[in-house]
C-alpha positions, 0 to 999 in steps of 0.5 A, spaced: 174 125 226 182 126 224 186 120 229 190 125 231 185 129 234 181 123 238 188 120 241 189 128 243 182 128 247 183 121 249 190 124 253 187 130 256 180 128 258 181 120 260 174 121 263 171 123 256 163 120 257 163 125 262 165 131 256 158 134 254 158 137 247 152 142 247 150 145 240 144 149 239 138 146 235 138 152 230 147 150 229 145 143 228 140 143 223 143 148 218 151 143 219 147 137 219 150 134 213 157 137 215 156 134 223 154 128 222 160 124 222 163 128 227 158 127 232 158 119 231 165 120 232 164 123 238 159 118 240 164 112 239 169 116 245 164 115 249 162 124 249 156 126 250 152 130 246 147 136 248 142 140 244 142 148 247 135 153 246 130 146 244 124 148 240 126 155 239 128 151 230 125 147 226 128 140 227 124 135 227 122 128 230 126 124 227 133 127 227 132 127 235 131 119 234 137 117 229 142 122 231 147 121 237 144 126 242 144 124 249 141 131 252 135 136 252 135 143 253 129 146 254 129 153 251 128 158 256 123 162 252 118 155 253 120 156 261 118 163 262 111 161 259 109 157 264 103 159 269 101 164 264 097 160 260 095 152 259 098 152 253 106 154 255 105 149 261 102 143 255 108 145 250 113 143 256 109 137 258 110 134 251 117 137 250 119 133 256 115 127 255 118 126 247 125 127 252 123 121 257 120 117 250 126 117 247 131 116 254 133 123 252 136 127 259 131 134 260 134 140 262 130 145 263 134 152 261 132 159 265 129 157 272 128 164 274 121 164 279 119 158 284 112 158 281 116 154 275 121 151 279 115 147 282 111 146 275 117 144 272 118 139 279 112 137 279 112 135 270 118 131 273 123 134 269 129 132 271 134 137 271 134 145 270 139 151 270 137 159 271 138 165 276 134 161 281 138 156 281 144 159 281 147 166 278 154 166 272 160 165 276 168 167 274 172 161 273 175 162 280 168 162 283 166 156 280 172 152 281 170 153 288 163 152 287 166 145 283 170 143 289 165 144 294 161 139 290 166 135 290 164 131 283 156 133 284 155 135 278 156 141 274 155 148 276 151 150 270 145 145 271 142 142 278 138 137 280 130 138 280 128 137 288 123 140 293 127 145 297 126 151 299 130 157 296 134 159 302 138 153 300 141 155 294 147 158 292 147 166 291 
């Protein structure tokens, strides 16, 4: 990455290891080659970088293990199947212990009913996204949503905890 460019991220996002970079699986494997260096570049600022729609490529193990990625996305794909057979609920369950192997962070994409929030709780994923957890917001609203949080986290993902749905945000 050009020194400009890095001295540019630098003076507007002082913050940088709070920056997630998010690509999606079928967009890394088919730019690997051109995206290594850059994402090795990132990793040195202290970025982090997210994998989006995982499983839904061909990757395979060994580039979860050797490139910078520090964040997991399940695909929804995946999370729509569980409770409609074992084998959705099992190809989670290694999804998400591959992630804890490789101290990955694992966001489950696509939360829609309680029935899956509750196997993904009880598969001890650590984070989700989805309707259920909360519906797209216009710039205004989510920096509302981000000031009410006061620095909680992102309003894109939430943390997985037993609670009941009248606490969530519409």
């Amino acid at each position: 990455m050009p020194p400009r460019t890095i001295a540019h991220w630098k003076s507007v996002t002082p913050n940088l290891n709070k920056l997630i970079i998010e690509l999606t699986e079928s967009v890394l494997i088919e730019k690997l080659e051109v995206a290594r260096p850059h994402l090795d570049s990132l990793r040195e600022l202290g970025v982090q970088v997210s994998i989006d729609d995982f499983g839904t490529g061909y990757s395979s193990f060994s580039m979860l293990h050797e490139l910078p990625i520090n964040v997991i996305k399940i695909d929804r794909s995946f999370i729509a199947r569980l409770g409609a057979d074992d084998n959705g609920q099992e190809v989670v369950r290694a999804i998400l212990t591959l992630g804890r192997t490789l101290d990955k962070t694992m966001i489950a994409e696509g939360i829609e009913t309680e029935a899956q929030l509750q196997r993904l709780i009880e598969m001890r994923c650590e984070k989700g996204q989805g309707f259920l957890l909360g519906r797209p917001a216009s710039a205004d609203e989510a920096e509302q949503i981000i000031r009410a949080a006061v620095g909680g986290g992102s309003t894109e993902e939430r943390e997985l905890q037993p609670h009941d749905a009248s606490s969530r945000q519409p």
